[in-house]
Backbone as a ProteinNet text record, in pm:
[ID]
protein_1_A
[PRIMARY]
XXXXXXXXXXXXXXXXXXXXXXXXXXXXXXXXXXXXXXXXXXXXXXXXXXXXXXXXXXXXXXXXXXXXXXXXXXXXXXXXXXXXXXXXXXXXXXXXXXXXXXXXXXXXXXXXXXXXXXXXXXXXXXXXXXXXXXXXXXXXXXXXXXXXXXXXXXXXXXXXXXXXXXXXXXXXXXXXXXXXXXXXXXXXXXXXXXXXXXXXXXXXXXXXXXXXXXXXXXXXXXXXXXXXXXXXXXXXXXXXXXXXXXXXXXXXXXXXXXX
[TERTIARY]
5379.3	5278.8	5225.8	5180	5135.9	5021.4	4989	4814.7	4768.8	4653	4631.5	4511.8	4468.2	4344.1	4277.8	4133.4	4024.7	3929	3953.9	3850.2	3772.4	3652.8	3552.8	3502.2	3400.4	3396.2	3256.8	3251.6	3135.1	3144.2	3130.6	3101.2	3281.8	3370.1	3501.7	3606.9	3574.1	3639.5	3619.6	3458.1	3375.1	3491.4	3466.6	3537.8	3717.4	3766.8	3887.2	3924.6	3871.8	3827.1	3816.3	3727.9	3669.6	3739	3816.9	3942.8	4050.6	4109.4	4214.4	4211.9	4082.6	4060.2	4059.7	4028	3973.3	4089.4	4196.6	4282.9	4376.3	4421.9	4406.5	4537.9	4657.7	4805.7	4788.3	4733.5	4740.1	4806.7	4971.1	5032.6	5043.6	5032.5	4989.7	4847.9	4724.7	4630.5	4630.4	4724.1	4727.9	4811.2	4887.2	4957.3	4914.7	4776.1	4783.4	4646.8	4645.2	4524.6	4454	4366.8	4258.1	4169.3	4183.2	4095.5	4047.9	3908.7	3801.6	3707.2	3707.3	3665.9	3532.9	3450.2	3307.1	3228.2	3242.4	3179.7	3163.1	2997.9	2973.7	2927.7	2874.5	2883.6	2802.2	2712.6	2638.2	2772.4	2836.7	2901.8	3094.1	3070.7	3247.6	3177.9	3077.9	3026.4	3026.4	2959.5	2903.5	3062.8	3138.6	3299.5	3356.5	3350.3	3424.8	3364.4	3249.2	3191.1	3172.7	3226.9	3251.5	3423.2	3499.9	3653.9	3729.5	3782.8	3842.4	4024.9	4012.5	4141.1	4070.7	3986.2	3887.5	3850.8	3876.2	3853	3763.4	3674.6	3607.6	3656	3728.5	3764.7	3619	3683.6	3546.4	3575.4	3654.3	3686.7	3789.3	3785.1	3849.4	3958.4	4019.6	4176.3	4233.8	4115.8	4191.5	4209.1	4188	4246.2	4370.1	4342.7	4522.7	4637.4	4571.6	4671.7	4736.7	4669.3	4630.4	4713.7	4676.3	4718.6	4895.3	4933.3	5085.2	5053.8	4931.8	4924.3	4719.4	4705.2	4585.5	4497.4	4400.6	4346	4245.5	4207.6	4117.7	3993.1	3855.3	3770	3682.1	3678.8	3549.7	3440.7	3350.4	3272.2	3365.7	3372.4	3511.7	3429.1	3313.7	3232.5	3249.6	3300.4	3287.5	3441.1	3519	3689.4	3759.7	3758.9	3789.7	3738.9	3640.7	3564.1	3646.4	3629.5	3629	3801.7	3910.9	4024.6	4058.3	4065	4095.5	4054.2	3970.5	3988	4060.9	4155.7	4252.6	4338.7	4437.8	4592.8	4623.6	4739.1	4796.2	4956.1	5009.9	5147.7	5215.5	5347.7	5449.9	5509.6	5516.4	5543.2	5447.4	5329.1	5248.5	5256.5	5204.7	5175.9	5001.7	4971.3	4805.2	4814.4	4689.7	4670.4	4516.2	4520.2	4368.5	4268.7	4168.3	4080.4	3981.3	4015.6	3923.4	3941.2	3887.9	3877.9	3981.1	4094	4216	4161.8	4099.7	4040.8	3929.2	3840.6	3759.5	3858	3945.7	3982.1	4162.4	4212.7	4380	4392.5	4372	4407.7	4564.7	4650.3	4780.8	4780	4721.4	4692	4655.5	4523.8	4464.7	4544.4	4636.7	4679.9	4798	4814	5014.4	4971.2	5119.8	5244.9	5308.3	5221.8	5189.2	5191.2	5331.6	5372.7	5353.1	5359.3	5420.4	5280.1	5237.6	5037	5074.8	4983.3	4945	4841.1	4780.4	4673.2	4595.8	4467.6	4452.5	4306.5	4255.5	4105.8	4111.1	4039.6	4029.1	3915.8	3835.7	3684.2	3623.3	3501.2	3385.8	3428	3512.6	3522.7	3647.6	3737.8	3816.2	3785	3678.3	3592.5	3642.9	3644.8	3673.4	3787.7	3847.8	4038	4079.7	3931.3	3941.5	3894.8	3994.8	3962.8	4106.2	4093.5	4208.4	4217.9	4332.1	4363.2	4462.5	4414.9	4519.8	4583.9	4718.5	4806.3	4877.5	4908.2	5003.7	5066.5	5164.6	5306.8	5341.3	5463.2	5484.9	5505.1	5450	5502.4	5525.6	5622.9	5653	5547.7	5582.5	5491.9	5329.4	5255.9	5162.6	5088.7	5135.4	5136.1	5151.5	5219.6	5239.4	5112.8	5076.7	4953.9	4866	4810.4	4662.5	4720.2	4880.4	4841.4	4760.2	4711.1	4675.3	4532.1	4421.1	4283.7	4219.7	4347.6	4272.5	4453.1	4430.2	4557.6	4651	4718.6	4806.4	4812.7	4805.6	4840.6	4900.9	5047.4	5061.3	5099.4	5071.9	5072.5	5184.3	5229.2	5345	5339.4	5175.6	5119.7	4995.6	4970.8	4759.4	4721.3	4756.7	4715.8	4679.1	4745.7	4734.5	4599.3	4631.8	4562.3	4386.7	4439	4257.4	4192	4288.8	4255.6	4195.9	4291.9	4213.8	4062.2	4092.6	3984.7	3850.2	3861.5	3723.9	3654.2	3754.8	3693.4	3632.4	3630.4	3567.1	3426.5	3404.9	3234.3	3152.1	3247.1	3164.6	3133.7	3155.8	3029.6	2904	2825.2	2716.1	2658.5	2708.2	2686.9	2706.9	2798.2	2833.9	2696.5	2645.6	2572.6	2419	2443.5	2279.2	2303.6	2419.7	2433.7	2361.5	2404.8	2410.9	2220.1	2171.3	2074.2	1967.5	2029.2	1956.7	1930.2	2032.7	2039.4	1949.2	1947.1	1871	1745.5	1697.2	1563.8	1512.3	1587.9	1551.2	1570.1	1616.8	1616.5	1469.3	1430.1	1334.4	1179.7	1205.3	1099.5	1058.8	1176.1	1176	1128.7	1111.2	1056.7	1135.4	1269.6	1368.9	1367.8	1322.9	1355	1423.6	1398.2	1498.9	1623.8	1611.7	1737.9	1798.6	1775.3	1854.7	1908	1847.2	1902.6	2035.9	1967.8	2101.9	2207.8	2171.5	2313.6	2351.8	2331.9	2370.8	2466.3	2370.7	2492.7	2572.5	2576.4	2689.4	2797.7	2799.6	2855.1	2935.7	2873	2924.5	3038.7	2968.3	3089.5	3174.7	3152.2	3299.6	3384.4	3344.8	3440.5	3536.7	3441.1	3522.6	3633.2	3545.4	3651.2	3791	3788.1	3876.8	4003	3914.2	4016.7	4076.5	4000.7	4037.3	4205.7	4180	4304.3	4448.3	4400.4	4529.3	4575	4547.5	4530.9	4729.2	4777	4879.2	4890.7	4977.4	5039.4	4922	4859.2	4751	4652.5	4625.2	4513.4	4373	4266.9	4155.6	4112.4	4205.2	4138.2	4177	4269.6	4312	4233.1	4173.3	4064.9	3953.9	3894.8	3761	3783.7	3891.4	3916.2	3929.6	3963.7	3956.3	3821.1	3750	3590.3	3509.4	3545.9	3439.7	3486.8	3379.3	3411	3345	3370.6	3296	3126.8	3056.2	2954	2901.1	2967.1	2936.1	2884	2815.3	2671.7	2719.9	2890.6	3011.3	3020.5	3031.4	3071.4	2947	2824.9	2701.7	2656.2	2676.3	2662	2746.1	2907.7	2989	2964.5	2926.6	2906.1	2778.8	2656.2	2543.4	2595.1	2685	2650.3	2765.4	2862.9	2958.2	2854.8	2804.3	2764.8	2606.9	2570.1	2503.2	2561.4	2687.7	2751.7	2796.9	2731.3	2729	2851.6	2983.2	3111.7	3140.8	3104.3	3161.8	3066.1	2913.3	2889.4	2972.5	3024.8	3114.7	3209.3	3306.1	3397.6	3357.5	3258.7	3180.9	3176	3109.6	3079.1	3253.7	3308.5	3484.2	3562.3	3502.6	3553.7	3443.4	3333.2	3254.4	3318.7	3356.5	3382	3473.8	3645.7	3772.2	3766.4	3668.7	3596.2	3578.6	3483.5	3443.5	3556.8	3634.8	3764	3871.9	3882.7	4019.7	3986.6	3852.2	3809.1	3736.5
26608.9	26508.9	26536.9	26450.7	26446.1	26507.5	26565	26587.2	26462.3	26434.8	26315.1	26325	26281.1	26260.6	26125.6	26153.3	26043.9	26013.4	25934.9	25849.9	25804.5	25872.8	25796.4	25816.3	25839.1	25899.2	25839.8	25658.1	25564.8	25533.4	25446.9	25427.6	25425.8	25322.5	25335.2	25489.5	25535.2	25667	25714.9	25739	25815.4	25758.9	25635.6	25593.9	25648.2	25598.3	25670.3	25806.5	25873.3	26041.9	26077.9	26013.4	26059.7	26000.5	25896.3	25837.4	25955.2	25956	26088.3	26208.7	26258.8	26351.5	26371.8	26287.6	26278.5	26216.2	26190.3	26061	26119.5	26095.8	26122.4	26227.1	26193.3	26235.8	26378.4	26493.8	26611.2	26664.8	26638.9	26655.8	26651.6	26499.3	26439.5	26518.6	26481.5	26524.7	26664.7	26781.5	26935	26929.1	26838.3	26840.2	26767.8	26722.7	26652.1	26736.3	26783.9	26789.8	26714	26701.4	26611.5	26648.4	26579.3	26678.3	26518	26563.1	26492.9	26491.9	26397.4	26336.9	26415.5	26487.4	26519.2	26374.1	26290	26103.4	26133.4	26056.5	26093.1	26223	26268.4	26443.4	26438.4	26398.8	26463.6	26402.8	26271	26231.3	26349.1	26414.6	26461	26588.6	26672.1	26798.3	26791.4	26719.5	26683.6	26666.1	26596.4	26610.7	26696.4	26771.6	26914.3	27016.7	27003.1	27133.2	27099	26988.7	26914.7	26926.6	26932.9	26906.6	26985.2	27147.3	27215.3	27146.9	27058.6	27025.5	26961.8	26929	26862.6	26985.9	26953.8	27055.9	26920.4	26957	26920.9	26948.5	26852	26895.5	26934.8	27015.2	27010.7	26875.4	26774.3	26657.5	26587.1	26442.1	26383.7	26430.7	26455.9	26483.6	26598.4	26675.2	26831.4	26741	26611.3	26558.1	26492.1	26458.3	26408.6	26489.6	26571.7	26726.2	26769.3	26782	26846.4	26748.7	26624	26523.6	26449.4	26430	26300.3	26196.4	26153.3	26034	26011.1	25927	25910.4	25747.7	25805.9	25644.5	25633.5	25568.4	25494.1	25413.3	25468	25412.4	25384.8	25340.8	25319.6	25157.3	25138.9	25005	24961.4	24854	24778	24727.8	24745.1	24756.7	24898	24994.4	25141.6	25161.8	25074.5	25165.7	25170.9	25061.9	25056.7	25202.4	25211.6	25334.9	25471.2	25480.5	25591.5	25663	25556.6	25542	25613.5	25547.8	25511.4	25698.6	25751.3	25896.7	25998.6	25974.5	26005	26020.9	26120.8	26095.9	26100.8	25964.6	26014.8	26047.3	26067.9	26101.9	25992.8	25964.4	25875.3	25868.2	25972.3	25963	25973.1	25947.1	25938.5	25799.5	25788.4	25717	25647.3	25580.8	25492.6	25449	25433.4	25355.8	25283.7	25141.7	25088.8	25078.5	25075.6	25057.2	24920.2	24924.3	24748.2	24691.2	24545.4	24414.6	24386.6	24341	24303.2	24182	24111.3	23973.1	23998.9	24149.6	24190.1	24290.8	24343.1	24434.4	24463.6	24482.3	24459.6	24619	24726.1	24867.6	24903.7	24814.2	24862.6	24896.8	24832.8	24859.6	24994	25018.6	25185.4	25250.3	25272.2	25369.1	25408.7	25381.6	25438.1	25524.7	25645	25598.1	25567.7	25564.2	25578.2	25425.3	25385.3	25262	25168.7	25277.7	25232.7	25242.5	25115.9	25078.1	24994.9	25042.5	24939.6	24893.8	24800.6	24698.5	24727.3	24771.5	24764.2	24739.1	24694.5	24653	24748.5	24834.2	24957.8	24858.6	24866	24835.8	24949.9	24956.7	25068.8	25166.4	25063.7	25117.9	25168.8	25172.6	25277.3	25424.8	25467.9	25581.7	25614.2	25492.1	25541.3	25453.2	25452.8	25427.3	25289.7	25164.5	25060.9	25015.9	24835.7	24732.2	24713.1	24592.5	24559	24656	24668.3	24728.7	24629.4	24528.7	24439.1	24526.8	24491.9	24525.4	24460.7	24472	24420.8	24519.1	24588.9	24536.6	24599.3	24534.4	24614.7	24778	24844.9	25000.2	25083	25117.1	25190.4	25311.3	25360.8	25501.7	25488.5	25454.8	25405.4	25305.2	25218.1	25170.3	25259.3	25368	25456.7	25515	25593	25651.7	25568.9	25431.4	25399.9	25302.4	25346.6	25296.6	25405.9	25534.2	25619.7	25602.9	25497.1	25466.8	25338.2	25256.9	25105.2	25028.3	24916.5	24795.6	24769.7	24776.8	24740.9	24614	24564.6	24391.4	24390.4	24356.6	24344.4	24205.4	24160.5	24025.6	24052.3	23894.4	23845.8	23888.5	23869.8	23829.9	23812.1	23876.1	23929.4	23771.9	23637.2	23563.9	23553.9	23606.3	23650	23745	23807.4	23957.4	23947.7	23837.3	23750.6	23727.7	23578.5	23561.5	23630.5	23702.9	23746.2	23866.5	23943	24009.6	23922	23808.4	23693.4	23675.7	23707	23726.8	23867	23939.8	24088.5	24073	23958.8	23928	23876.1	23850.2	23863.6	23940.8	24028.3	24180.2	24089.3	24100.5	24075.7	23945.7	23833	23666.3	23752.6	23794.7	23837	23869	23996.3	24095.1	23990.2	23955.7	23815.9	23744.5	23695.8	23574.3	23694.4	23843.9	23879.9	23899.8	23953.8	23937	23840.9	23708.8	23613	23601.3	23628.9	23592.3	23695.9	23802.9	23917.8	23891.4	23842.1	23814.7	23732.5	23619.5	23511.5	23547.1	23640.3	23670.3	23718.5	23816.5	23878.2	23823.8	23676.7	23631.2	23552.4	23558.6	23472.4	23614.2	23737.2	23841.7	23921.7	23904.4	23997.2	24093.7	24245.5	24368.9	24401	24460.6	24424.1	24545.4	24670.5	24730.9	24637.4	24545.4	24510.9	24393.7	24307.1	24208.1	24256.9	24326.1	24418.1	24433	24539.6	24621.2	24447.6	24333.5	24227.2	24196.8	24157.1	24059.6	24159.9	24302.9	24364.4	24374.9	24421.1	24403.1	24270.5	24124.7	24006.8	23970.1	24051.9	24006.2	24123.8	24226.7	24338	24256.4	24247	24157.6	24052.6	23954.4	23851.5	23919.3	24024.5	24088	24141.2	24183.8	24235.5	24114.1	24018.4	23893.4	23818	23842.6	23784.6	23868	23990.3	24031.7	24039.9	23951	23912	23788.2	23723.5	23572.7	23529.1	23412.5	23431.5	23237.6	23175.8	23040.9	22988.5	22873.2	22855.4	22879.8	23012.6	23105.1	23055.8	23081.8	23096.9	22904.7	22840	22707.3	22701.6	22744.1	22761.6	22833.1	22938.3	23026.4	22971.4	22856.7	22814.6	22650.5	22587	22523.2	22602.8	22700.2	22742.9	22826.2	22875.1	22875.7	22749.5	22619	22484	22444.7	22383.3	22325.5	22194.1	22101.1	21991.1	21958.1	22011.6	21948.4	22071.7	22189.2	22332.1	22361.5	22506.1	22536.4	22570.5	22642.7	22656.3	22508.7	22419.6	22283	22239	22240	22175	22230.1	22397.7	22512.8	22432.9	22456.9	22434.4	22279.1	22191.5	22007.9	22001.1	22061	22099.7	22152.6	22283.7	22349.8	22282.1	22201.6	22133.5	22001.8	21959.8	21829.4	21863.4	21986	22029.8	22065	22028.7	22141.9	22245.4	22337.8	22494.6	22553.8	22445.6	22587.9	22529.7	22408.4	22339.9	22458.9	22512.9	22625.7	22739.8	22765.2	22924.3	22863.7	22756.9	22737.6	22755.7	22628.9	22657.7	22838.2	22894.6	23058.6	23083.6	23043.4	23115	23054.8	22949.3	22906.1	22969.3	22974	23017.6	23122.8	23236.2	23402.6	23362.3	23311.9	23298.6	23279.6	23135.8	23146.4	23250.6	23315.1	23457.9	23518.6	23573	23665.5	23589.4	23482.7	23463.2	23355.4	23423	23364	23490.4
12936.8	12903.1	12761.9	12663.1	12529.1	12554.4	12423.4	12409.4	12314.4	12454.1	12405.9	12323.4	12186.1	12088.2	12114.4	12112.6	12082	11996.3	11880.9	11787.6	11807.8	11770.4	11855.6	12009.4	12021.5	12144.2	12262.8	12234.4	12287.8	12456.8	12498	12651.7	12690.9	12648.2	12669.2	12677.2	12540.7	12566.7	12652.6	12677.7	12806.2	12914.2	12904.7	13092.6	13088.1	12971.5	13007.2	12980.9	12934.6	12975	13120.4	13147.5	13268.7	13389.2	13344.9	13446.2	13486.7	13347.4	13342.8	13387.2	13384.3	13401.2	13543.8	13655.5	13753.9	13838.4	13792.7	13816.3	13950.4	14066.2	14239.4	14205	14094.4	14091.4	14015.9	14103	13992.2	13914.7	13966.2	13903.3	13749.5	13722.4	13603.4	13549.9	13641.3	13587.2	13508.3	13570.4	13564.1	13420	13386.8	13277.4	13160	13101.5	13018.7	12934.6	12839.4	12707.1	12632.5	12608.7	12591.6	12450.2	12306.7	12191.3	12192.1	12172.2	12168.4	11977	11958.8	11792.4	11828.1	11719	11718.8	11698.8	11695.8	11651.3	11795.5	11861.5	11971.1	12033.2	11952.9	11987.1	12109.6	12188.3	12335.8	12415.4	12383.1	12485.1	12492	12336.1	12351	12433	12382.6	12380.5	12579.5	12644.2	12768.9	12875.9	12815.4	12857.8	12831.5	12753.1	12702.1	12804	12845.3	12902	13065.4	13107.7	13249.5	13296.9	13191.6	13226.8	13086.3	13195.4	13098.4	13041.9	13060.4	13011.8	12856.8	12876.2	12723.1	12627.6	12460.1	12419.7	12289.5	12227.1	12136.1	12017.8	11870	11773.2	11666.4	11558.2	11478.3	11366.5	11399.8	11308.5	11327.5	11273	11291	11277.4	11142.8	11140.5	11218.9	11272.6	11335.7	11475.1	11516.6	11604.3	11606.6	11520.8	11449.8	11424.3	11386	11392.1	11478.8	11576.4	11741.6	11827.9	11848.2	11927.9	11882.7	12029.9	12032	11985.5	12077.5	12094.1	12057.8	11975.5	11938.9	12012.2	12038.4	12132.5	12011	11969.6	11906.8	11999.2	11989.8	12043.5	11939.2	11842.8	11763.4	11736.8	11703.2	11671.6	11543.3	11588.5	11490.4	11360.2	11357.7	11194.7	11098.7	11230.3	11161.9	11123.4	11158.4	11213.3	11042.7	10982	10894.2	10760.9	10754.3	10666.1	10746.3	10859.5	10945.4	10935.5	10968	10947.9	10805.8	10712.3	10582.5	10558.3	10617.4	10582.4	10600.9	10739.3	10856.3	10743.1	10796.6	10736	10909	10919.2	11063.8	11015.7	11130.8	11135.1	11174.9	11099.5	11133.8	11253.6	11364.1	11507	11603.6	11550.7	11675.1	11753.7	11831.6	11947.9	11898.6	11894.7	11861.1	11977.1	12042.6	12124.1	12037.6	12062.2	12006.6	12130.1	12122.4	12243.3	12180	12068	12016.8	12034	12067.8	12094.2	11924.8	11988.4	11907.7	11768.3	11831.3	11733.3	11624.4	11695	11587.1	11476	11507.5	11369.4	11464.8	11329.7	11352.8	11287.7	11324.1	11323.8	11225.3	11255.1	11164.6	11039	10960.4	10846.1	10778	10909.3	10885.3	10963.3	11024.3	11082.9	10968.3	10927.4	10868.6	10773.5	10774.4	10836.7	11008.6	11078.6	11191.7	11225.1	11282.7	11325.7	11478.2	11548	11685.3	11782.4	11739	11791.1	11930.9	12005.9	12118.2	12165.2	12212.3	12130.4	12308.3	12333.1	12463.7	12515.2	12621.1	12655.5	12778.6	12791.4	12936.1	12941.2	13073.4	13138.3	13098.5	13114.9	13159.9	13322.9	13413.1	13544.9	13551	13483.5	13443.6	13497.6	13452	13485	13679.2	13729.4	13871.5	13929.2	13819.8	13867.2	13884.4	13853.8	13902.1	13781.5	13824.6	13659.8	13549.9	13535.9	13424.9	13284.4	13272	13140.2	13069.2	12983.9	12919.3	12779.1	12753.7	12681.1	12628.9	12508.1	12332.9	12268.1	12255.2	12358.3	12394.1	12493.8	12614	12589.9	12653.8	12637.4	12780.2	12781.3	12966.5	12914	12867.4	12870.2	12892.5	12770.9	12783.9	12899.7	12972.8	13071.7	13207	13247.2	13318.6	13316.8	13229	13153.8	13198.5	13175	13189.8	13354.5	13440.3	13557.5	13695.8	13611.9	13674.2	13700.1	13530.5	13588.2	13604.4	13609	13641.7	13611.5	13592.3	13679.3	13510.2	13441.2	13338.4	13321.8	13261.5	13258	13136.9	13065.7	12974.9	12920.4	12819.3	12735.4	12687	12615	12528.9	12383.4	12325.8	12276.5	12204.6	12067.2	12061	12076.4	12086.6	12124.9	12283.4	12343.9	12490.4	12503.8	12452.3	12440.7	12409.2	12316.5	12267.8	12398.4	12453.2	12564.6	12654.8	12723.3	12817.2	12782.7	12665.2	12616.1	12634.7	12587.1	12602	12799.2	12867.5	13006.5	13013	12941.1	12988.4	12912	12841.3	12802.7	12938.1	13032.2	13175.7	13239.8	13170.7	13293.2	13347.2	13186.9	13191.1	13292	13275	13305	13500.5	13554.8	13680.7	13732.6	13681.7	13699.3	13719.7	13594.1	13558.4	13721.4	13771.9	13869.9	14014.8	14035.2	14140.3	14136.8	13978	14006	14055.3	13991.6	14022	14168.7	14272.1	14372	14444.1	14366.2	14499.5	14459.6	14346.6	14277.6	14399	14395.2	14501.6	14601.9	14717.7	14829.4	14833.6	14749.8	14747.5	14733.3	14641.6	14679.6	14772.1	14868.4	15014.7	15128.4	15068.4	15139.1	15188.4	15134.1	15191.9	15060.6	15147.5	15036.4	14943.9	14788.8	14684.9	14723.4	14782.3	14901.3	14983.9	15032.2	15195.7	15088.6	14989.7	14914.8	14830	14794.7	14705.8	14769.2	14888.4	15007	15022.8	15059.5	15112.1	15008.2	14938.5	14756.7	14711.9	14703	14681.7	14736	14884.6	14957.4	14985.8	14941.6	14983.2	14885.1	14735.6	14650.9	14599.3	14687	14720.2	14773.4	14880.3	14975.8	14944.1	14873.6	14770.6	14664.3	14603.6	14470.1	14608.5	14691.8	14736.8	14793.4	14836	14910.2	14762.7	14638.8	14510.6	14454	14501.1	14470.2	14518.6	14628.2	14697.7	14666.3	14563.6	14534.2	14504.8	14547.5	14554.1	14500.8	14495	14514.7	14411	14436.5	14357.3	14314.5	14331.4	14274.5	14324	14269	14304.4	14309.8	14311.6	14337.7	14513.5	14574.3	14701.4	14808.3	14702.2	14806.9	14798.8	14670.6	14640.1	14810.1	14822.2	14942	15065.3	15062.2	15198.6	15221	15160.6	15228.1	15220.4	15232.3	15210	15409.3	15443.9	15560.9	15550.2	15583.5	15559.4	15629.5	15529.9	15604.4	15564.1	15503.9	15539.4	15388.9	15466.9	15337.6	15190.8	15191.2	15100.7	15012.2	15057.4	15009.7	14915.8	15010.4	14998.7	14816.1	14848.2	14716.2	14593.4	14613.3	14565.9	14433.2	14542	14545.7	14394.3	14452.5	14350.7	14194	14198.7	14090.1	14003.1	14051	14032.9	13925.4	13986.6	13983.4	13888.7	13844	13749.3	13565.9	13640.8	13501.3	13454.5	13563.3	13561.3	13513.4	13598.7	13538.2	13429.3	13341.3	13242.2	13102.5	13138.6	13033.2	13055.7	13139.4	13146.8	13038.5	13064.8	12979	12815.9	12822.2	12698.5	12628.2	12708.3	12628.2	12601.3	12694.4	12716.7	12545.3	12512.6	12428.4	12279.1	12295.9	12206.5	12172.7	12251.2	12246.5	12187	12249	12146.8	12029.5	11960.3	11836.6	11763.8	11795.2	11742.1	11692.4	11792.2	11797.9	11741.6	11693.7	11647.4	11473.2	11462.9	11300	11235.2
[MASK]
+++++++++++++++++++++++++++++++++++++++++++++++++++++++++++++++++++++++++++++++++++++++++++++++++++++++++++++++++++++++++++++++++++++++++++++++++++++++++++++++++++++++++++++++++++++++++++++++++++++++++++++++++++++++++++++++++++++++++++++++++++++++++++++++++++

């Protein structure tokens, strides 16, 4: 297994650090090294001294040195300055961890050719969650099918794409709150509201991943019954507008990312 290097060391690295590290196949796990960028220092310092396969560099390039394969985690306002100081090597392995549409990494990496373009989650961290990919790579793909799901694209037009659905953490999170808010002011406890709406849309995320033939318009018909409280929900938020602003933001975000 490569020793793998990290640039940058913000909430993402954290999660896929702490994926790898933790990841069920020891085999793998027992075989892989880990040099960690000082950028981030409580978060490399705090992983270094939690998981002895992690070692803390005293700098960027003594990671470049050190490392096969380099992941790139940095704020895509910083990457450019940060880079441009690097010398990398012509056979390494890059992996990007940026949002592809904010900053195109090839440029700063060389002589160091052979980039792969990638979006980990935050939940990575516990083995679960899309990892989209530009282009195809068996290795690399092997590698991140150990802390969450591979998905690889055609395409950084692809790659845009789907990157623009992972600005839904937040909007999710806002919807589950809304709902326990309102349980709660109907007098149901903000614990028993919570354990309820979490639980309700585990369940969903889990029946979502079995989605097969016509996808999620097939499962959105088979919970409606006529007459039923599914339909009644459905009929309202339909007939408000509601999913026509998701599209809206869906299209706002691509904007962003591809100007």
């Amino acid at each position: 297994m490569p020793t793998l290097g990290f640039i940058g060391c913000g909430a993402i690295t954290e999660a896929v650090v702490r994926g790898l590290c933790t990841m069920p196949d020891l085999t793998c796990r027992n075989s892989i090294s880990i040099v960690l960028s000082p950028r981030g220092s409580a978060r490399s310092a705090a992983l270094a001294a939690e998981f002895g396969m992690c070692d803390r560099a005293e700098s960027n390039q003594e990671v470049i040195e050190r490392a096969d394969w380099v992941f790139i985690g940095l704020l895509a306002q910083q990457t450019e300055e940060i880079l441009k100081a690097i010398k990398f090597k012509p056979d390494q392995q890059i992996v990007s961890m940026i949002p592809f549409g904010l900053i195109d990494i090839r440029p700063h990496v060389l002589p160091a050719t052979n980039v792969v373009f990638s979006i980990p989650m935050p939940s990575v961290a516990m083995h679960l969650g899309p990892i989209a990919m530009f282009p195809r790579n068996e290795k690399v793909k092997e590698l991140y099918s150990n802390i969450g799901v591979p998905v690889e694209v055609d395409n950084t037009t692809q790659l845009v794409t789907l990157t623009c659905g992972t600005a839904f953490m937040a909007p999710y999170y806002q919807l589950l709150d809304t709902m326990t808010s309102w349980m709660e002011a109907k007098g149901v406890s903000r614990d028993a509201s919570s354990q309820f709406v979490g639980s309700l849309f585990h369940s969903l995320t889990v029946d979502a991943l079995k989605v097969k033939g016509n996808g999620y318009a097939e499962l959105t018909e088979e919970c409606q019954t006529t007459g039923g409280l599914n339909e009644q929900a459905l009929r309202e938020l339909r007939a408000s507008g509601a999913y026509e602003h998701w599209q809206v933001a869906l299209e706002s975000i691509n904007t962003r990312m591809t100007n």
